[in-house]
N, CA, C and O of each residue as an XYZ file, in Angstrom:
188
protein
N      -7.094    -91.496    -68.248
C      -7.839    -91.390    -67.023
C      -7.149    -90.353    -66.140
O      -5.948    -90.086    -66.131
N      -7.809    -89.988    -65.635
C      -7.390    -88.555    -64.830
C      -8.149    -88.770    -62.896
O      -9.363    -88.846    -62.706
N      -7.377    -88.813    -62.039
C      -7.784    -89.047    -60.847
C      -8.044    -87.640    -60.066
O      -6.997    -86.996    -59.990
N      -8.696    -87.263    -59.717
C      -9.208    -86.527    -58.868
C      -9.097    -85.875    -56.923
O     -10.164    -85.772    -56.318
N      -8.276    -85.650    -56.469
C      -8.228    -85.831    -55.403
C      -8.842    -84.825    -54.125
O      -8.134    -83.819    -54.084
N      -9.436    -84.798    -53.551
C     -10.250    -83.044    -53.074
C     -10.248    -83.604    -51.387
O     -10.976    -84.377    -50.765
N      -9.335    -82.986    -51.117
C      -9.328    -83.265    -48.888
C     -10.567    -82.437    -48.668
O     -10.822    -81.305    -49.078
N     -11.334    -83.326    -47.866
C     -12.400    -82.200    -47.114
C     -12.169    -82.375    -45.565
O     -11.671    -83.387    -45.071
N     -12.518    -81.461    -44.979
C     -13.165    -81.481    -43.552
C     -13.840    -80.524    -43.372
O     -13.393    -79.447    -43.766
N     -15.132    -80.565    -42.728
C     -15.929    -79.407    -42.298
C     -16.253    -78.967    -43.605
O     -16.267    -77.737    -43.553
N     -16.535    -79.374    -44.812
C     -16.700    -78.550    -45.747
C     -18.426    -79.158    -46.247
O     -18.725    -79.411    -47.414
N     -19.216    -79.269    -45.258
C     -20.570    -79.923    -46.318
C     -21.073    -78.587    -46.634
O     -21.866    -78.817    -47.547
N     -21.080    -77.617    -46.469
C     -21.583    -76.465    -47.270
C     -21.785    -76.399    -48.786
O     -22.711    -76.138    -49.554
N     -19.847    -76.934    -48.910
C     -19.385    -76.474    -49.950
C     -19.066    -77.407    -50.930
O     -18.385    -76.897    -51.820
N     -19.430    -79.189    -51.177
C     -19.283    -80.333    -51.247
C     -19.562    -80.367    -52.053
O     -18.701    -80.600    -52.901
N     -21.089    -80.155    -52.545
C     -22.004    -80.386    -53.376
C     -21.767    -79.314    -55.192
O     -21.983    -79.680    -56.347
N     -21.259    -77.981    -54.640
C     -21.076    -77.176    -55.671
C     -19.269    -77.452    -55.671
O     -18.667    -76.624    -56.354
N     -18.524    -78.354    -55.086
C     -16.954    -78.676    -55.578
C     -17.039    -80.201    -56.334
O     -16.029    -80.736    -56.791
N     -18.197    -80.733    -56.389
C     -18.464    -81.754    -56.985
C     -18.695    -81.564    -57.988
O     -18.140    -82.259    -58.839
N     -19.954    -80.170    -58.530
C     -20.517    -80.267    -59.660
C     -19.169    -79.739    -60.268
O     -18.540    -80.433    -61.066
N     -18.749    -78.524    -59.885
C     -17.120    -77.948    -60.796
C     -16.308    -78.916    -61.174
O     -15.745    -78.752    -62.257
N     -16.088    -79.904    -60.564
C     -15.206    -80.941    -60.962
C     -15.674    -82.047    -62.368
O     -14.902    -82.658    -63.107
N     -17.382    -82.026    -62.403
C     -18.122    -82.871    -63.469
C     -18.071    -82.039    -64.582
O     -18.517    -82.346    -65.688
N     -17.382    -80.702    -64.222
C     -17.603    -79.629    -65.200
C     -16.603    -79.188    -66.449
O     -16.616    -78.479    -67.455
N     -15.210    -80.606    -65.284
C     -14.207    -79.760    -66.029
C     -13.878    -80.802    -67.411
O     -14.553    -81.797    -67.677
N     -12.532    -80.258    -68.308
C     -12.402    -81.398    -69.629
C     -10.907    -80.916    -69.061
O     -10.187    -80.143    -68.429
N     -11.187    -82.478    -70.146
C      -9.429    -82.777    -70.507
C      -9.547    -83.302    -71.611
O     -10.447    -84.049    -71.994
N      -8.411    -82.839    -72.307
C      -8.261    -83.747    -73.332
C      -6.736    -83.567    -73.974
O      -6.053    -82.724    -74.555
N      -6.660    -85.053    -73.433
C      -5.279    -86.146    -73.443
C      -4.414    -85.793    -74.773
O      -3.211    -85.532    -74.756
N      -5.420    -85.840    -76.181
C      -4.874    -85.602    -77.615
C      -4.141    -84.029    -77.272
O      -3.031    -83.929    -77.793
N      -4.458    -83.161    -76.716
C      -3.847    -81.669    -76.689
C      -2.515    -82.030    -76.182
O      -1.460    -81.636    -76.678
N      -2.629    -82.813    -75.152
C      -1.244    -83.053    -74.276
C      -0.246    -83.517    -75.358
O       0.745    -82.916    -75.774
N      -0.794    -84.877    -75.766
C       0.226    -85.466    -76.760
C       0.685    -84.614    -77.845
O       1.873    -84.709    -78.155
N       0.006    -83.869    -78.417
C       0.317    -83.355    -79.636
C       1.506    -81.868    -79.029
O       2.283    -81.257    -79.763
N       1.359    -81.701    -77.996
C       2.264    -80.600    -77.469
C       3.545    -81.312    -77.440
O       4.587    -80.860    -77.914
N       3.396    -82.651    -76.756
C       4.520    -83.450    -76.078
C       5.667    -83.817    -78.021
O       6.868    -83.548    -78.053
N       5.056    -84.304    -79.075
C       5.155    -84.791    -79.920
C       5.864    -83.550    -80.566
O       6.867    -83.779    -81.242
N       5.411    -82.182    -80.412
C       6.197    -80.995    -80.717
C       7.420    -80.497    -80.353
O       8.165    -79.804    -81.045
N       7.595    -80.901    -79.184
C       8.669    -80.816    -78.758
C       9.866    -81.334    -79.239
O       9.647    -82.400    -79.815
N      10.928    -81.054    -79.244
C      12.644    -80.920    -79.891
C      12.925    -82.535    -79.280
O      13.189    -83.552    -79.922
N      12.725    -82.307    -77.476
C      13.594    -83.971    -77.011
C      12.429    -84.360    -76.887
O      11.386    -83.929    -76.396
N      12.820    -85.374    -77.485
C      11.296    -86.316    -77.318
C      11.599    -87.525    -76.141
O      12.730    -87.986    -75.990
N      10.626    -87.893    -75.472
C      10.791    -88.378    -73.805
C       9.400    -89.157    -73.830
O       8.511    -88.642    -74.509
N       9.149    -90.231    -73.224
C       8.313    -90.810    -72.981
C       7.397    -90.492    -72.486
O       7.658    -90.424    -71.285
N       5.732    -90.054    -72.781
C       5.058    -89.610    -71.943
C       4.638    -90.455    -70.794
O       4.288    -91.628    -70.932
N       4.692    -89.692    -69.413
C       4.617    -89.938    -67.788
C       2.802    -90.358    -67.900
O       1.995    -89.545    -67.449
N       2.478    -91.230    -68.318
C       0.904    -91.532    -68.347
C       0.544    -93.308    -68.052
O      -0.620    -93.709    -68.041
């Protein structure tokens, strides 16, 4: 899960098209791990 955080004030202009960019974006968690798992010291992932 990935949290989102966006401060507005004064921004209803611009609300609506920082909403859709945000429905727009990916993640994906497996890329992270498999980087983390590559790595030499291996460390608990912060998740």
């Amino acid at each position: 899960m990935v949290s989102i955080i966006i401060p507005v004030y004064n921004t209803e202009p611009y609300i609506k098209a920082c909403l859709q960019s945000v429905m727009r974006q990916t993640y994906d968690i497996q890329d992270d791990i498999q980087r983390h798992l590559k790595r030499k010291e291996i460390t608990p992932i912060p998740y």
